[in-house]
N, C-alpha and C positions, 0 to 999 in steps of 0.2 A: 504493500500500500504506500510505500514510503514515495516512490514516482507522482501517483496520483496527488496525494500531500502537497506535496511540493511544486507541482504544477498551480494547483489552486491557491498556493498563499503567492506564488511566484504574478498569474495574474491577478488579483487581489491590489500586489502591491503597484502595479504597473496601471490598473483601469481605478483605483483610487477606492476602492470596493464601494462605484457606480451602484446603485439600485434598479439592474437590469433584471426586465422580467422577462421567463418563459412564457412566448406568446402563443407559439404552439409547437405538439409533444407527437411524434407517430412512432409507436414501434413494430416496424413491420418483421415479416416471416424472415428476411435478411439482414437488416440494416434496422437501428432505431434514428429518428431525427429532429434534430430541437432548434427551432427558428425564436429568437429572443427579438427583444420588443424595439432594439436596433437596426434590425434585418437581419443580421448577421447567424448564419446557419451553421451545422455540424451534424455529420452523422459518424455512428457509431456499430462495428457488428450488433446484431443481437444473439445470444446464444440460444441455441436448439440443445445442448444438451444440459437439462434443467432435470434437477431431481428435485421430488415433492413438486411435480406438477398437474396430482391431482385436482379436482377443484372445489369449492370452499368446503367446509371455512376454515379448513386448517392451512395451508398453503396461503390464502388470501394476505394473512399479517404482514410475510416476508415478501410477497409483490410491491411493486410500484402501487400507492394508490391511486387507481383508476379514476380518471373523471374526478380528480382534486390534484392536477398536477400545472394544470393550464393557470398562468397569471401568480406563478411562486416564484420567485426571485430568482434569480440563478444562479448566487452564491448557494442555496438554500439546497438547488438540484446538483449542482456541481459536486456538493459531498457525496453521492452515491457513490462517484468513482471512489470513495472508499471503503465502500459496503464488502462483508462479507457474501451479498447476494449478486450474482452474476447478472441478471436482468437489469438488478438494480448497476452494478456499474457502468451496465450499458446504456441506460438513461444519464448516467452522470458525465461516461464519457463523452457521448453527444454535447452535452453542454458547454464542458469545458473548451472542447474542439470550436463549437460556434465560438464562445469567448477567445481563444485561442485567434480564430480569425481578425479578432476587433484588434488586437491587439499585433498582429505581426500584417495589419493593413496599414499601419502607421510606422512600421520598419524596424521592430522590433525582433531581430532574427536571433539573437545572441551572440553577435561575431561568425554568424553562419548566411546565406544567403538566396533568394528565393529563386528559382529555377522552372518559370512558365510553361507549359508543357510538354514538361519533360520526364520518362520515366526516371525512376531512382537509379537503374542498371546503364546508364545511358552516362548517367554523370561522372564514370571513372573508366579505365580499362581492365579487362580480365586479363591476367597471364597464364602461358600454356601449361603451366607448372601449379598452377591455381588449384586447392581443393575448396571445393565449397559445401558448404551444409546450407540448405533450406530447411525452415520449418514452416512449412502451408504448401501445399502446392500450389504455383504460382505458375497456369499456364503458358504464356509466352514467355517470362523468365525462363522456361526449362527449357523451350524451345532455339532460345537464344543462345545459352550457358550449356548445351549440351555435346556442342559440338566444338567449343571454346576453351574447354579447362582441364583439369589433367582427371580433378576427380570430383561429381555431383551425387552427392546425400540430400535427398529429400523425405523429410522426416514428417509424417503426419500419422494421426488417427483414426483417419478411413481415406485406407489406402486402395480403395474402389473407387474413389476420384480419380485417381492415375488411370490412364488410358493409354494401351497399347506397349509402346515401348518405353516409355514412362514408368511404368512399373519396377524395372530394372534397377531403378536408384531409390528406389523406397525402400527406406530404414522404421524399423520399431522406435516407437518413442521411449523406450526402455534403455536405447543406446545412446541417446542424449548425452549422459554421462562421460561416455568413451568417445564421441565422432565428435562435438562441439569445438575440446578446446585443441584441436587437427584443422579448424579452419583456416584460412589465409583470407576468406570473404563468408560473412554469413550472411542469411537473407530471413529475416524474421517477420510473421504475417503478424501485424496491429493488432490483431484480435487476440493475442498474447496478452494482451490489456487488459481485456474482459473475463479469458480465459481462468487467467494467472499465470504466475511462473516467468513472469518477464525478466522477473530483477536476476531469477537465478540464470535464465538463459544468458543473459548478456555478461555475467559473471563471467562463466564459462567459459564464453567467447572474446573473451578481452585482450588474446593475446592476436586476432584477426587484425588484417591490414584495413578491411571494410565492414563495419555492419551497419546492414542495411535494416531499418522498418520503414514495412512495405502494408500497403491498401489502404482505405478511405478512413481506418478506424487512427489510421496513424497522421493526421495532418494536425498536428497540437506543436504549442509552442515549445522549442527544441531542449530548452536549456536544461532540465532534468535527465534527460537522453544523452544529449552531449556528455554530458557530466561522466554518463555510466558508458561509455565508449562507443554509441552511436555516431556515425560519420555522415549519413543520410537520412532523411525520411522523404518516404515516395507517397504523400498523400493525394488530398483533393481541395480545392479551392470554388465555393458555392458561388455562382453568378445569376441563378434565378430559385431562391429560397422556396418559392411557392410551388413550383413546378418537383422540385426533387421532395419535397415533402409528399406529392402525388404519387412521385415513382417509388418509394419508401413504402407508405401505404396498400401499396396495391401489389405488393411483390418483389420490387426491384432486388436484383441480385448484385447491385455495383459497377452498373455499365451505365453508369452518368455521366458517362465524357461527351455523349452526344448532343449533349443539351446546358439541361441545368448547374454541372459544372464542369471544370477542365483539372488535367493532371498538375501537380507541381511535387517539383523535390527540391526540401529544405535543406541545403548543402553545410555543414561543418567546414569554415574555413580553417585550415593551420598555419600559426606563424612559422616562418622557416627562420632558421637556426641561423645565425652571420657566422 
């Protein structure tokens, strides 16, 4: 929880802890998304694997309260990202990400810098000697880095998303332990966020030349990530609030580049040494 903490007192101190409201909340089958009463939007995974998702009235306590979440402040919603309850972080990280956006729209990157449509993988080079660990599978990431590197681990838990010859580099999430700190570039899915286990993956990984957080759930303000040896994040940047809160609603699986928002990857710059 310590990432999320720390994002939230980080923008806090940066938006003057403004009394911005959640103006509207949607959490859909894919993606959760929180448009605040600036405009300023944010989505977040939502998780599908939920235990105690019975329904009431045992289960109800630990949900998001339904239909009393509209018009609460968004300092208020932003703590979820530090809920024990995964649903609930994912309403919270939503929020933090729309604040997130208010806040690095006015140039606030951390010494790092913002990278307009452009994927995360784009922003450095792979070498042939490269081993990498994935954790999400990251369709055209594998496609790109497949043919590229000496050695691809892609580590997930349903490895019946991998398709085809893709399956070849699917690792147990059991071997995290042993394949992580082997990497030279890692590539880590945001929904790590939601999931858990961020802080120890990136541990892990600290001795990599790159890590990467990657997809929509990772466009938040950089400085707690930098911190723990993130060098990228490949999120998303909202251009029509109203429109992707539809596509949220109604299904959307994270193909909002079409429309209601465009790619960016928040770059880590390094000072170099004289």
């Amino acid at each position: 929880m310590a990432i999320a903490e720390e994002l939230i007192k980080g923008l806090q101190r940066r938006l003057d802890n403004i009394p911005l409201e959640v103006e509207d909340l949607r959490i859909g089958i894919f993606y959760t998304a929180a448009r605040l009463s600036d405009g300023h939007a944010g989505v977040a995974f939502t998780p599908r694997d939920l235990e105690d998702t019975v329904c009431c009235p045992r289960s109800a306590a630990r949900m998001p309260a339904s239909g009393k979440l509209q018009g609460k402040l968004a300092w208020e919603l932003a703590k979820y990202a530090t809920s024990d309850n995964p649903l609930k972080r994912s309403v919270g990280v939503a929020v933090v990400n729309a604040l997130s956006a208010r806040v690095m729209e006015q140039g606030d990157v951390c010494g790092g810098r913002i990278l307009a449509g452009k994927d995360a993988l784009d922003t450095f080079e792979f070498r042939p000697e490269d081993r990498v660990v994935m954790v999400g599978g990251f369709t055209p990431f594998i496609k790109k880095l497949k043919s590229q590197v000496k050695d691809l681990n892609i580590i997930d838990k349903h490895p019946g998303a991998l398709k085809g010859d893709e399956r070849s580099f699917w690792r147990s999430p059991d071997r995290i332990p042993e394949i992580m700190p082997r990497a030279d570039v890692a590539v880590i899915t945001g929904s790590a966020i939601i999931e858990g286990g961020l802080e120890d993956l990136l541990a892990l990984c600290r001795g990599a030349r790159q890590i990467v957080l990657a997809g929509p759930t990772a466009s938040m303000w950089p400085e707690p990530l930098f911190k723990r040896g993130v060098t990228v994040l490949g999120g998303i940047t909202v251009n029509d609030a109203d429109r992707l809160l539809q596509v949220v609603s109604e299904g959307g699986s994270g193909y909002f580049f079409s429309g209601p928002a465009r790619k960016i990857a928040i770059v880590k710059e390094f000072k170099h040494q004289k």
